[in-house]
C-alpha positions, 0 to 999 in steps of 0.5 A: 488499483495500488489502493486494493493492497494499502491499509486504512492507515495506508500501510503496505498489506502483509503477503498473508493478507493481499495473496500474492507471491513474495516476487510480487509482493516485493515489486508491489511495495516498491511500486507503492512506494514510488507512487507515494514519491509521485504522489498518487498514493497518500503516505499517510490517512488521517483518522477521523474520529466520531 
């Protein structure tokens, strides 16, 4: 579910982009965050290149 408001490069979306309000978007990228400490969520994708 977390993986709808992560990049490509798995950085966090800006509010602008997923359209959630600032409340949200603030509990959003602490639980992002905590599930990268749990590892749920990769910290970084690696870029594969063709």
């Amino acid at each position: 579910m977390l993986r709808r408001f992560i990049s490509d490069t798995a950085k966090i979306l800006p509010r602008r982009r997923t359209g959630v309000c600032a409340k949200h978007q603030r509990r959003l990228a602490t639980t992002i965050k905590q599930a990268r400490v749990l590892a749920i969520v990769p910290i970084t994708e690696k870029l594969v290149r063709k």
